[in-house]
C-alpha positions in Angstrom: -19.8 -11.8 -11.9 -20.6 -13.7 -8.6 -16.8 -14.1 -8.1 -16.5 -10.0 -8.4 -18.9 -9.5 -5.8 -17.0 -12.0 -3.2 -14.3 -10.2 -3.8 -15.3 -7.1 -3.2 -17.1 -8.1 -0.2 -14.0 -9.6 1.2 -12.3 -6.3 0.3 -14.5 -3.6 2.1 -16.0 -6.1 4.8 -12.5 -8.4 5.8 -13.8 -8.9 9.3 -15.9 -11.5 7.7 -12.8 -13.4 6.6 -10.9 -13.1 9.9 -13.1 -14.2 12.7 -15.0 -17.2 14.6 -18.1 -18.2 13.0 -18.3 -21.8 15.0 -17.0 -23.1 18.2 -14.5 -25.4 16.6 -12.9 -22.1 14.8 -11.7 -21.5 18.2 -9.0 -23.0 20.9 -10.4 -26.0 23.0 -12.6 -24.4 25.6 -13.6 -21.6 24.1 -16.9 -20.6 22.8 -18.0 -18.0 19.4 -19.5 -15.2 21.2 -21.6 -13.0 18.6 -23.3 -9.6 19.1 -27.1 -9.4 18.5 -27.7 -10.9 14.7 -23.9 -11.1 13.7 -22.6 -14.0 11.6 -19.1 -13.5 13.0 -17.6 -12.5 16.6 -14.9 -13.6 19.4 -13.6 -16.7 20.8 -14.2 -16.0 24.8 -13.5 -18.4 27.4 -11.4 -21.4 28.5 -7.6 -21.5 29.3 -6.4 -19.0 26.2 -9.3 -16.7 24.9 -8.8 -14.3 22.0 -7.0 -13.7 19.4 -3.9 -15.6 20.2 -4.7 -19.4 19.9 -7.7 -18.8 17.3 -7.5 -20.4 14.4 -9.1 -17.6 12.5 -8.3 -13.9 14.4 -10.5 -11.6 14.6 -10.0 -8.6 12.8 -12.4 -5.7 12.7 -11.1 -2.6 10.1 -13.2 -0.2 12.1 -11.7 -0.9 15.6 -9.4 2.3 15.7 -7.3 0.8 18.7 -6.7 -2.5 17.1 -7.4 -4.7 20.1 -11.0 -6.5 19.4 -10.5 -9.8 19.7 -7.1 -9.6 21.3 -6.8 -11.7 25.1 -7.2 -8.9 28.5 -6.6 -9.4 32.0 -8.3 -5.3 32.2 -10.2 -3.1 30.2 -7.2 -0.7 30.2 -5.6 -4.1 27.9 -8.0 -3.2 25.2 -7.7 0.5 24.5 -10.1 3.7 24.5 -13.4 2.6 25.5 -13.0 -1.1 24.6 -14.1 -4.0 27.7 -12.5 -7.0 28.4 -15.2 -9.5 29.3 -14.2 -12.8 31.1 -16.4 -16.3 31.6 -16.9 -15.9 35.7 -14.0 -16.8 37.6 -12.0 -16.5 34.4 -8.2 -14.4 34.7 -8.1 -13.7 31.2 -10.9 -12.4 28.8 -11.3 -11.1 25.3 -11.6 -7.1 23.9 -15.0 -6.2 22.8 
């Protein structure tokens, strides 16, 4: 039974399987940046931040654009009404 549920929860919720819980589950420099109380979010910061170096990509099934977690220079890089936020001084940042 408890096997049934992980799997369903895996199913309907696979942003919890494909994302940065921890620092280390991201590329050297980078920090896990979560919203509010989330358990999961985006690796932000250092040399290459997002989705491209990460060990574990983010991947959320309700981003329509598809570009959460992905690496920006702009917030035009990360579709219709997403933000590309950057550590200060930073060229590249991560789609939120």
């Amino acid at each position: 039974m408890n096997l049934r549920r992980i799997l369903v929860t895996l199913i309907i919720f696979p942003v919890f399987a494909l994302a940065c819980q921890f620092d280390t589950d991201c590329s050297v420099g980078s920090k896990c940046v979560k919203s509010g109380y989330n358990i999961y979010g985006y690796c932000m910061g250092g040399l290459q931040p997002g989705n491209k170096y990460d060990r574990q990509p983010a991947y959320n099934p309700l981003d329509l654009t598809g570009k959460q977690g992905n690496t920006c220079s702009f917030d035009l890089d990360c579709g219709i009404g997403g933000k590309c936020l950057k550590s200060s001084g930073s060229i590249y940042g991560t789609c939120y």
